[in-house]
C-alpha positions in Angstrom: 105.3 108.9 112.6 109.0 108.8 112.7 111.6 106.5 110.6 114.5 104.7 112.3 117.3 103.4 110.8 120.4 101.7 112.6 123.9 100.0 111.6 126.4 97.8 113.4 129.4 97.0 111.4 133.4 96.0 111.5 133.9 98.6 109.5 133.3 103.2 109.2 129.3 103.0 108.9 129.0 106.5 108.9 127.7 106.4 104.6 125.2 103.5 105.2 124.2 105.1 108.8 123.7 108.6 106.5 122.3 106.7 103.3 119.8 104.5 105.4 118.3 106.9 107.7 117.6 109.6 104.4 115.9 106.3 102.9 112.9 107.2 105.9 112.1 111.1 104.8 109.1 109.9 103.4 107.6 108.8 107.1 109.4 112.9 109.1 109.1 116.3 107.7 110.0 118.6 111.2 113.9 116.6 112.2 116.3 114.6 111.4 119.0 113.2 114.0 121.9 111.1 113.6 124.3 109.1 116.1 127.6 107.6 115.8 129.8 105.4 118.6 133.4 105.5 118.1 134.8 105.8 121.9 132.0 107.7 122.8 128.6 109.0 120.8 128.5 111.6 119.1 125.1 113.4 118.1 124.0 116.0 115.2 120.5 117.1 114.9 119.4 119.3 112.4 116.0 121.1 111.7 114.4 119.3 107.9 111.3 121.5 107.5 112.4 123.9 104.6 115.3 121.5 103.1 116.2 118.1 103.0 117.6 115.7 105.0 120.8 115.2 102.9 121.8 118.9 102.3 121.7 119.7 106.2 124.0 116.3 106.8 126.4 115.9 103.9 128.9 118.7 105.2 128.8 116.1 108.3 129.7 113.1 106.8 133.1 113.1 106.6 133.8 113.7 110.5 131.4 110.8 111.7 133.7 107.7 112.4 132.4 105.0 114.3 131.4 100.8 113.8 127.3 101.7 115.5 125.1 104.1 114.4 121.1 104.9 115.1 119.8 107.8 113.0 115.7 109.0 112.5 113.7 111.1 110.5 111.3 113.0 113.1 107.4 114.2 112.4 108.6 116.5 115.6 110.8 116.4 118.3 114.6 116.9 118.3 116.0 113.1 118.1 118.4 111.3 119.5 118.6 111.9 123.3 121.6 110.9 124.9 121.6 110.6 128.5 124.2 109.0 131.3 123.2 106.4 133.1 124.3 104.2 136.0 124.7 101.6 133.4 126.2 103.6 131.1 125.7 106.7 128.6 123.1 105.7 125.6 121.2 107.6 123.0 118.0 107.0 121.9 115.6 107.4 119.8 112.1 106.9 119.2 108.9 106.0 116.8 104.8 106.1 118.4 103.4 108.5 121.2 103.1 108.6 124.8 99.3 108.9 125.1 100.2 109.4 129.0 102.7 111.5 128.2 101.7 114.2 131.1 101.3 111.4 133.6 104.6 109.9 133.5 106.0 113.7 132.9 104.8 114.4 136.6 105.5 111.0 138.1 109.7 111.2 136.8 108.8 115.1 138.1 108.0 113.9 141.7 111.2 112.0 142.1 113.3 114.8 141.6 113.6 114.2 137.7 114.5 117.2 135.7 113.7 117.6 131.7 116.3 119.8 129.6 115.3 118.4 126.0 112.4 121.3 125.4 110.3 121.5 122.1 108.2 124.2 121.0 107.6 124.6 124.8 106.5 121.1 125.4 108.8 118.2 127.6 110.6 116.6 124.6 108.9 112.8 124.3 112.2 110.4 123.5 113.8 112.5 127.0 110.7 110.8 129.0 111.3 107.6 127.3 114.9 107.9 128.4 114.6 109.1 131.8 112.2 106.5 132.3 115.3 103.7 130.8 117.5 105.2 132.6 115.6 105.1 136.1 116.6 101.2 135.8 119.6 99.0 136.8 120.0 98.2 132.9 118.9 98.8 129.5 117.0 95.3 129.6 115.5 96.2 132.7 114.6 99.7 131.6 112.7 98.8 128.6 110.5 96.2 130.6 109.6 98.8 132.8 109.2 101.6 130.1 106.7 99.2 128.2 105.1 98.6 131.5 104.5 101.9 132.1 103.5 103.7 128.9 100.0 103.9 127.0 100.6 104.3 123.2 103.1 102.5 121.3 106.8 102.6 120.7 109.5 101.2 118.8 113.3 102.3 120.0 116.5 102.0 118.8 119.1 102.3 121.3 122.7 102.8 121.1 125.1 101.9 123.7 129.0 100.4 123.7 127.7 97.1 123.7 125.8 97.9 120.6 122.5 98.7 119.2 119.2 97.6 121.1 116.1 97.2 118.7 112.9 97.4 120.4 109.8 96.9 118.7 106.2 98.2 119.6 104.9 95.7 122.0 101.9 95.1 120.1 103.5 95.7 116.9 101.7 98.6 115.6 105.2 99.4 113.9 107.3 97.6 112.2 111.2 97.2 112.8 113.1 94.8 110.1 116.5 93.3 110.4 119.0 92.8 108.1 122.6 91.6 106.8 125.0 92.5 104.8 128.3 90.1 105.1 129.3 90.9 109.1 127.0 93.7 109.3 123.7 94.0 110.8 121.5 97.1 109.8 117.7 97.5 111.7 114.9 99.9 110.0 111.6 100.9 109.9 111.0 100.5 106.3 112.8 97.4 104.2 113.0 99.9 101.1 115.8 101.3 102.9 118.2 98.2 102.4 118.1 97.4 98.8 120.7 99.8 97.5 123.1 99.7 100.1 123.4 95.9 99.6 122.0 94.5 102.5 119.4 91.5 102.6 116.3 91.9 104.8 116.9 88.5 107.0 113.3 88.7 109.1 111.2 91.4 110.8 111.0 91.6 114.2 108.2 90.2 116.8 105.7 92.5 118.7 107.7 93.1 122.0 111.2 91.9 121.2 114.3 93.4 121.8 117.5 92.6 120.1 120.8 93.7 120.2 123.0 94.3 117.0 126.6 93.3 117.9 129.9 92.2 116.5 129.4 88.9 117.6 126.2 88.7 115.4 122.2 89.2 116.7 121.2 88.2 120.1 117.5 88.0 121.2 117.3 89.5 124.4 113.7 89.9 124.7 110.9 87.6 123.3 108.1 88.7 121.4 105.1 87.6 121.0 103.2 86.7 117.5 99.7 89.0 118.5 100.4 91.8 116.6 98.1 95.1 115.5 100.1 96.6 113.1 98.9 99.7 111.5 96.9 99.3 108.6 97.5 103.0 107.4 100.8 102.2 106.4 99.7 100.1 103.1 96.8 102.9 102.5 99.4 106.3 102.9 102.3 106.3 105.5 105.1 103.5 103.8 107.4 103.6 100.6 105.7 101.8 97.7 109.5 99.8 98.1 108.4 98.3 101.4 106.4 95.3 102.4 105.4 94.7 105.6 104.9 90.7 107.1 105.1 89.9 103.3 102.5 92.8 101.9 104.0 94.9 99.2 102.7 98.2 99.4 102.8 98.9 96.1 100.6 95.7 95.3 98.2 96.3 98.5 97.7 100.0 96.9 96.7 98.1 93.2 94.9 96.2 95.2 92.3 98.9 96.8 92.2 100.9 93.3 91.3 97.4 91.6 88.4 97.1 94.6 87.2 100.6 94.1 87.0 99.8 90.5 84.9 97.0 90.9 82.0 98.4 93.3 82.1 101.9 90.4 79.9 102.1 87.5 81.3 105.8 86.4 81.9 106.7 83.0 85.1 109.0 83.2 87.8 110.0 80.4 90.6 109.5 82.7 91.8 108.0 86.1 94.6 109.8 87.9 96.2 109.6 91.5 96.7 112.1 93.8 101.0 112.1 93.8 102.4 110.4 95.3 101.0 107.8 97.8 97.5 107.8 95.2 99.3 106.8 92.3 99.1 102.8 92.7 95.5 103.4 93.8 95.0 105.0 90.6 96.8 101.9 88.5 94.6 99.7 90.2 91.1 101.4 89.4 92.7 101.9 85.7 93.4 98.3 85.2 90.0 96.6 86.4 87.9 99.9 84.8 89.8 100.3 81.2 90.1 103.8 81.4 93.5 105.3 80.7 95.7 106.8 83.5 96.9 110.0 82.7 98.6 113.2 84.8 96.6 116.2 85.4 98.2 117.4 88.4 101.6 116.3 88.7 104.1 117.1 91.5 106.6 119.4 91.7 109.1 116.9 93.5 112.3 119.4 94.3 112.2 120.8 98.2 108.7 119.5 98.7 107.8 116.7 101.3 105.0 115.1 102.3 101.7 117.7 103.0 100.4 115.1 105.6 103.5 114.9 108.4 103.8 118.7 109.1 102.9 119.5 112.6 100.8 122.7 111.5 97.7 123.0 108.8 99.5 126.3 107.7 102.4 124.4 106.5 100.6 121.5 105.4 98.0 123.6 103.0 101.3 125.5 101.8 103.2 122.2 100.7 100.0 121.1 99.3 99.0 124.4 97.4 102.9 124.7 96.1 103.7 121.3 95.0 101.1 120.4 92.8 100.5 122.2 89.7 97.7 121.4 87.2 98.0 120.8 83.3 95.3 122.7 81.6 95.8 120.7 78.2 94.6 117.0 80.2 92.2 118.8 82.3 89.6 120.8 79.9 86.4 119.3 79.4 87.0 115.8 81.0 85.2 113.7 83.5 88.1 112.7 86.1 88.1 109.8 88.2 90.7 111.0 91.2 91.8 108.5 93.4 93.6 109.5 96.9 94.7 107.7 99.8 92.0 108.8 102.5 90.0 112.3 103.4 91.9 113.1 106.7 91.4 117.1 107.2 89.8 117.1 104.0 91.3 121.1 103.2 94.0 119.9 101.0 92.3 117.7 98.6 89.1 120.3 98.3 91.7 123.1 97.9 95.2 121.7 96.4 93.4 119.0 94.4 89.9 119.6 93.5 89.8 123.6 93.0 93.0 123.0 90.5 90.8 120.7 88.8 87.7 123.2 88.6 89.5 126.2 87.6 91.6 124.2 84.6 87.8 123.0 82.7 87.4 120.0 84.7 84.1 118.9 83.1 82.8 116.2 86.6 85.4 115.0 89.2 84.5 111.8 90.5 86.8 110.9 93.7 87.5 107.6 95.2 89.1 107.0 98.2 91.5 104.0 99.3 89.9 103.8 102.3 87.0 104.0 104.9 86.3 107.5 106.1 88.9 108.4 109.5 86.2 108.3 112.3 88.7 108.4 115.0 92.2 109.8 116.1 95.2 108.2 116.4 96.2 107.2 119.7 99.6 105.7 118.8 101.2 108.2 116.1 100.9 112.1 115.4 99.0 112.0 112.0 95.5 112.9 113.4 95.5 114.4 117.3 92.4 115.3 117.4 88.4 114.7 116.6 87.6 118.3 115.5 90.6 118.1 112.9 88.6 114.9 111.1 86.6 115.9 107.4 84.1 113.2 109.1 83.7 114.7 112.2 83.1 118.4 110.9 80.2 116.7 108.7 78.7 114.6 111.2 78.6 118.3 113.3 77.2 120.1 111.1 74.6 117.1 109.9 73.0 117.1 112.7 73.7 120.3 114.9 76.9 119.3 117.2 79.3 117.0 118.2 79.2 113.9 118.6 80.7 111.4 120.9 82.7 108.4 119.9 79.9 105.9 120.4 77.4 108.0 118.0 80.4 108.1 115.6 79.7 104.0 115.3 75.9 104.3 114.2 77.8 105.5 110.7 80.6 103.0 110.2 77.9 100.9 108.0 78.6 101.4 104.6 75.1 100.3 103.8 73.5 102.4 106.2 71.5 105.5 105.3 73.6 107.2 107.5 76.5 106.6 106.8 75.1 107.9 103.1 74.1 110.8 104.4 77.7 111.5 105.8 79.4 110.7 102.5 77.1 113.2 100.6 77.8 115.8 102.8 81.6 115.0 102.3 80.9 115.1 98.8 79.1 118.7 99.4 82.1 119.7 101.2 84.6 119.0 98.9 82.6 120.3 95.8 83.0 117.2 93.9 81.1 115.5 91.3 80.3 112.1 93.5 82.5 110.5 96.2 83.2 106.9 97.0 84.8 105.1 99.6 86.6 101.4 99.9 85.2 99.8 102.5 87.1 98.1 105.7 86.0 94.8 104.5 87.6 95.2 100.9 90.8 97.1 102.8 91.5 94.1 104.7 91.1 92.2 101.5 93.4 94.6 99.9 95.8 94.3 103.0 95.7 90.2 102.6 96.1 89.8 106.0 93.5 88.9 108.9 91.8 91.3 110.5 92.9 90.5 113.7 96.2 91.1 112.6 95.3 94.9 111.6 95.1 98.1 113.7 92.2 99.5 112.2 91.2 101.9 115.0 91.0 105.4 112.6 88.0 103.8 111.3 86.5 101.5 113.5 87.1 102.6 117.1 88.5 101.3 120.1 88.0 98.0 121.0 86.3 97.3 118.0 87.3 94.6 115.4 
């Protein structure tokens, strides 16, 4: 996942373009790009992966002068593109994933279409999304044929003279949000990002629509539509506990799920902690409804470390993991420890950063509870599981009984109340080397959520086409 942030305003926006776009390194560990119109764009992109987003752009700041602005935080590829078009020279850039990236790759390929934007020796994705723009009369009419042409999902943010285009995911799998500040208009992926630089959210925008940020004000140039599948996992792990999302604080949603887990536990524990940070408000939650105290045995060391969960590779996920959580022996001897956590992705961090800290500081029984259903299937619209092997659930289910199994023999153990689906869970449990393990169920996520099920992508868990 990638965070977007854009500005258009009377004035320099160069500090709210910079402030804005660092209020997204939460959702990009790998890049961070920035863009700037003042007679013509001008791009930076720097590499974020061993230091943060504001060190690597502050030495910047004072040479970036312009009224428009798009910046991003990147799980991976360099962002923004710019490219020269007949309509005009644009930059881009670019949150979701071409599922049929290699298709469209050889279709722009066989009409003479070139790629320069390389990264790690693959076709840079945002380069195919502005080829494909480009290939059009317009922007309008390059973004209907983009979204006609791609399988996945994407939400853009496109700079041009005229001003900044805001494009979101036509089924809304994303969310873009749109806000004002006196004669400025700012756009972003996460709300959170608004509140200290003084502007007010005004409304989010529809699955599908396209707006453009100008001086004259916001023009809809594209309708949306009000079917939406936005992604679920945002509430669970992916967005700032600032944000809300059609209404949903995530904060409150994450009480929410620890409050449910609490509810369908009987365990008798001497604490409840959170794995920091995204299982904290789970945590709260289970405390509140179960009476047992919160406390902190692992705590986070914050400085220089990001997320362990957007890194590109498991090396440099288990080292973020390993390095920025360090135990307290004094909380941990001889208790039983409830430990809530998001979800069981991978399943190598918790067992190794979490639980064997636990162990080897006197843990007494570790008791974990997780926010949400066991991950089943990858991700077709974002980069946070690419494939089936890398899935805790999957490894278990292979090695329960003897192989690998397809996606439809995946669905005989959704059923929480299912033997099977038992069986998997105490294998996970196995696996992990804890005391007991528990998971929240879809039903009591949605619950949690507080939003209709139709309304949810819920795919990781459930499968395709299944509701």
């Amino acid at each position: 996942m990638s965070g977007l942030f854009g500005v258009f305003s009377k004035q320099n926006c160069a500090e709210i373009l910079f402030y804005g776009t660092d209020y997204h390194s939460h959702l990009g560990a790998e890049r961070a790009g920035l863009a700037i119109f003042n007679s013509r764009i001008k791009r930076s992109i720097h590499n974020i992966g061993t230091s943060q987003f504001k060190s690597k752009f502050i030495n910047e700041l004072p040479g970036l002068k312009g009224s428009s602005g798009i910046g991003v935080i990147s799980d991976l590829e360099p962002q923004p593109i710019v490219i020269s078009a007949s309509f005009g020279t644009f930059a881009l850039v670019f949150n979701g994933l071409l599922a049929n990236k290699r298709q469209l790759v050889k279709e722009l390929m066989s009409v003479g279409k070139s790629f320069s934007e390389m990264s790690s020796g693959q076709i840079n994705s945002v380069e195919v999304v502005g080829k494909l723009i480009a290939s059009q009369d317009s922007v309008l009419e390059g973004i209907k044929y983009f979204f006609g042409k791609i399988s996945g999902s994407a939400s853009l943010l496109i700079l041009t003279k005229e001003g900044i285009y805001a494009v979101r995911d036509k089924l809304g799998r994303t969310p873009l949000v749109i806000a004002k500040k006196g004669r400025s208009l700012a756009v972003a992926s996460e709300n959170s990002a608004f509140a200290n630089l003084g502007f007010c959210p005004v409304r989010e925008l529809f699955p599908g629509e396209t707006v453009l940020l100008t001086k004259s004000g916001l023009q809809e140039k594209i309708s949306g539509r009000k079917r939406e599948k936005i992604c679920a996992f945002l509430w669970i792990y992916g967005g700032f506990p600032a944000s809300s999302y059609n209404g949903q604080s995530v904060e409150l949603v994450r009480e929410r799920c620890g409050e449910n887990l609490a509810r369908a536990d009987d365990i008798k524990a001497d604490l409840v902690t959170g794995v920091p940070d995204s299982g904290i408000a789970h945590a709260l939650g289970y405390a509140k409804v179960s009476g047992i105290p919160y406390r902190r045995p692992l705590v986070k060391y914050t400085a220089g470390y990001g997320r362990s969960y957007t890194p590109p590779l498991q090396e440099i996920r288990d080292r973020v993991a390993k390095m920025k959580l360090i135990p307290i022996r004094e909380v941990i001897e001889g208790k039983r420890i409830i430990v809530c956590d998001d979800s069981i992705v991978r399943g190598t961090q918790l067992k190794n950063q979490g639980v064997k800290k636990l162990w080897q500081s006197g843990a007494k029984e570790i008791h974990v509870r997780i926010a949400c259903p066991p991950l089943m299937f990858p991700c077709r619209y974002c980069l946070s599981t690419r494939t089936r092997k890398e899935l805790a659930t999957r490894r278990a289910l292979a090695k329960l009984i003897g192989r690998r199994i397809t996606d439809q023999e995946a669905k005989n153990y959704l059923d929480d109340e299912s033997s099977d689906y038992q069986q998997m869970v105490s294998l996970l449990s196995q696996e992990l080397g804890v005391t007991s393990l528990k998971f929240q169920t879809v039903t009591d996520m949605v619950s949690a959520i507080s939003l209709p099920k139709k309304r949810l992508c819920l795919e990781c868990w459930l499968g395709k086409n299944n509701e």
